[in-house]
N, C-alpha and C positions, 0 to 999 in steps of 0.2 A: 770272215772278212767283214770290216766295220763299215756300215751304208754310209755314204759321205751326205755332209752337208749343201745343201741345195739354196743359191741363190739367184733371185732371176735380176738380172738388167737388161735396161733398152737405156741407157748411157745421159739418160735423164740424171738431175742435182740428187733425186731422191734415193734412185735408183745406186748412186755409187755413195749416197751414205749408207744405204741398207751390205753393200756389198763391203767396207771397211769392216761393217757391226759382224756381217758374217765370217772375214776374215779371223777379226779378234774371237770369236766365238770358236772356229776352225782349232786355232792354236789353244784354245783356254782346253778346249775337250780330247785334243788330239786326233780328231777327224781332216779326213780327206774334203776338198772342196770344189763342188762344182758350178760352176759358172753359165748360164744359160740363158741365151736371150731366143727368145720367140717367134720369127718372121715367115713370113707368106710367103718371100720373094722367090724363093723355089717353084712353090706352085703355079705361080703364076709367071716369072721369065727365066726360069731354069732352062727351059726347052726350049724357049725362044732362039732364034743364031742373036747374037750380038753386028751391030754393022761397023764397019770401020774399026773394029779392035774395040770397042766398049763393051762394056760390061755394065750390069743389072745398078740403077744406082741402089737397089735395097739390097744387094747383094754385097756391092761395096761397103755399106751402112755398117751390116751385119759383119761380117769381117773386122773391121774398125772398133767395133763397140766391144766385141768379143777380145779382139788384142787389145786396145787398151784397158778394158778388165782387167785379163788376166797382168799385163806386165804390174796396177795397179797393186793388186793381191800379193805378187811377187814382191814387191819392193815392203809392202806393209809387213810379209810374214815370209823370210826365204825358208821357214821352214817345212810350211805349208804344201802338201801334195794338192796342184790346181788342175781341173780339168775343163776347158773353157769348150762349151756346143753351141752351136745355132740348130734350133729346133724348128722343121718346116711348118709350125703352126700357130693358130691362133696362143695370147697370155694363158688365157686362166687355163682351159684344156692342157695346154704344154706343161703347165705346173703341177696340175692336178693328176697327170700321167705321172711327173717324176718322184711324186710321192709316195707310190708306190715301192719304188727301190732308195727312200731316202731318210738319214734318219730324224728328218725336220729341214722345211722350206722357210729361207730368209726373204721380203720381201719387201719394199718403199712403201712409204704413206701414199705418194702420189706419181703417176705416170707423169711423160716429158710435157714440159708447158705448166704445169699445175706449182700453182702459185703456195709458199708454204704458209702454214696457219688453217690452208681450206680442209672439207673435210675428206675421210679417207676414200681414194680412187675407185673402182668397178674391180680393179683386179683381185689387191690385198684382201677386200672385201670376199669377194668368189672364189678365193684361194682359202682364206680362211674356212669357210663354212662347206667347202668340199675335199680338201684334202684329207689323205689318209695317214700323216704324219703330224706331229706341233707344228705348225706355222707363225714366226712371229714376225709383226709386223713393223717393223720400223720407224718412229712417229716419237714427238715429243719435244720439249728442248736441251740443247746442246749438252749439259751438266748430265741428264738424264740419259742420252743417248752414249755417253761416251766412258757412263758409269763410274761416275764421282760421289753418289749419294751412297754407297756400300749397302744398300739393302735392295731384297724383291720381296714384293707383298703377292700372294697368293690367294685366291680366292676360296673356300673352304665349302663344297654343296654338300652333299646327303655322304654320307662316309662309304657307303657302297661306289659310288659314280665317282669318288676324288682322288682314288687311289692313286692313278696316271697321272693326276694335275700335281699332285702333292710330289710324288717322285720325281716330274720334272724341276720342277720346283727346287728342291734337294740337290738335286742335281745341279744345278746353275748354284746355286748359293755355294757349295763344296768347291765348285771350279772358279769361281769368284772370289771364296775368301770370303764371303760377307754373310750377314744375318738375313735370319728368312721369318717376313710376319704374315703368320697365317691368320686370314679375317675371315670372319661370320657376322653378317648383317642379321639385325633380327627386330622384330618393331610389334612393339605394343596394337591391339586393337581397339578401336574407337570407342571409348566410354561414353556414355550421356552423362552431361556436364554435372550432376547429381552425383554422379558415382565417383567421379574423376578422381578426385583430391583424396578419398578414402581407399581407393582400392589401386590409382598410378604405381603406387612404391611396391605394394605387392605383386601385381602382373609384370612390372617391367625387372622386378628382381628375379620372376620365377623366368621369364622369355631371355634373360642374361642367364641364366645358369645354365638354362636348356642350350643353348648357345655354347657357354662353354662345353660341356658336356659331349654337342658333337663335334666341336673342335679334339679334343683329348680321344674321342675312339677315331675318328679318321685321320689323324698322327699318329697313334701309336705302335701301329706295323713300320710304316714309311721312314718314322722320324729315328727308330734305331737302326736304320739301314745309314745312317749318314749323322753317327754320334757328335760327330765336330762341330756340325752348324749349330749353332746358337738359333734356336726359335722362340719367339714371342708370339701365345695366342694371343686372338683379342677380339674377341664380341664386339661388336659396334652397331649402336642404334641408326635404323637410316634406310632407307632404301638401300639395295645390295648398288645398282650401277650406279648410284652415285657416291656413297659411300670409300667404292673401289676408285673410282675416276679421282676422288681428290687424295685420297693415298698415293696415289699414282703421281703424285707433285712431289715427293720424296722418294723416289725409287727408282732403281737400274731397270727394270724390268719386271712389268705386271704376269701374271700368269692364272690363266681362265680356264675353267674347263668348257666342255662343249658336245651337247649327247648328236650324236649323225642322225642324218634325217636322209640315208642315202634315196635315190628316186624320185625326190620330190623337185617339185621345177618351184625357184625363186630364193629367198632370204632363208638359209639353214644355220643361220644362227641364234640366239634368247637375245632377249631384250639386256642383260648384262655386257656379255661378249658386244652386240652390235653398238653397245653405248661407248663401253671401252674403246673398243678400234677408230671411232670417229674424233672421242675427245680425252684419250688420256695423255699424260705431261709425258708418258716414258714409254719406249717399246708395249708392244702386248705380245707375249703369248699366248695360242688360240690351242687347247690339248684337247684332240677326239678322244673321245670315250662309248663306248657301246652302249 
């Protein structure tokens, strides 16, 4: 049985653009879909009596947020299997629980209230760097979001640790139809300005080859599993997070990898991944890896 895809709302603007991307993604892959917003309001007036016939107003919220979800989904994809929960708990925990049984968490740039442009919310952030599945994040503008530019750029680490990034990667490109460019950031070190001119062309030729080089061994398992897509390496000078973020102004969809840091209390993401998810132009994919 195929783990369904997971997307969370609390009925926020962002929240049901992230749940449209998850629909469309639902039907591109053929997975089931689950729909799942987060609330307290059990714990705390489930056991309550209600007086006069009233009921919890977070309990009506949640109800409301969930059917309007789901009939949303339904109308966008009838052919989509939807499964719409309220989960008695806290966002990130409730997400981070269903990752467990899922095969990738969809998630908004920003919680309800949050203004678009700002940067990404406490949750997507905490989902990203904890979850046990890809999580991506939903962010970017319109063109981007809605997958007009026919490419995803992928980010390309040590060919051991990119195996999973790269196959998702594959993956999305194949079900999309569209080309997939795998980058490697790579960058010269600081010469005293004596040496500069005499030796730039040689170190930055040999730091581009080396570059290519592990582009071509960490493709080359991945990239025959998924002959049709058209990929383009490409070495690029530059800091990696920023390098990736302005790629990301041409692309349906970035895709990062990400080593788990399980146990640790705070920010379990690299300085790449956490630059991506605050400032790229297109969705991010966040892919755990061991």
């Amino acid at each position: 049985m195929e783990l369904p895809l997971v997307v969370g709302v609390d009925g926020s603007d962002g929240s049901l653009t992230a749940l449209d991307w998850a629909v469309d993604e639902a039907a591109r892959l053929g997975l089931p879909l689950r729909i799942v917003y987060a609330s307290l309001w059990e714990r705390y007036e489930g056991s309550v009596p209600s007086f006069g016939g009233e009921r919890p107003a977070d309990e009506v919220m949640a109800e409301r947020v969930v059917a309007s979800a789901e009939q949303r989904a339904r109308k966008r994809a009838p052919d989509v299997k939807v499964q719409p929960v309220v989960v008695p708990e806290d966002a990130v925990p409730a997400l981070v629980q269903e990752s467990h049984e899922a095969s990738a968490l969809v998630t908004g740039s920003s919680g309800r209230g949050a203004v678009k442009g700002l940067l990404l919310g406490s949750v997507g952030l905490s989902v990203a760097g904890r979850a046990h599945c890809p999580v991506t994040v939903v962010r970017g503008e319109d063109r981007n979001v809605q997958g007009r530019c026919g490419r995803i750029v992928v980010g390309v680490g040590e060919p051991g640790e990119s195996a999973a990034t790269i196959r998702f990667a594959l993956r999305e490109a194949e079900a999309r139809g569209c080309e997939l460019r795998a980058v490697r950031a790579w960058r010269c070190a600081e010469q005293h300005p004596a040496d500069r001119t005499a030796l730039a062309g040689d170190t930055a030729y040999a730091h581009e080859q080396r570059a290519s080089a592990f582009l071509a061994e960490a493709l080359s398992g991945p990239q025959g599993e998924h002959p049709q897509v058209t990929v383009h390496r490409t070495p690029v000078e530059g800091r990696a997070h920023r390098v990736l973020v302005d790629l990301s102004a041409d692309a349906d969809l970035l895709v990062l990898g990400a080593a788990g840091r399980q146990g640790r209390v705070g920010l379990q993401l690299g300085r790449v991944s956490h630059t991506a998810l605050h400032h790229a132009a297109c969705p991010v994919a966040v892919v755990p890896h061991a």
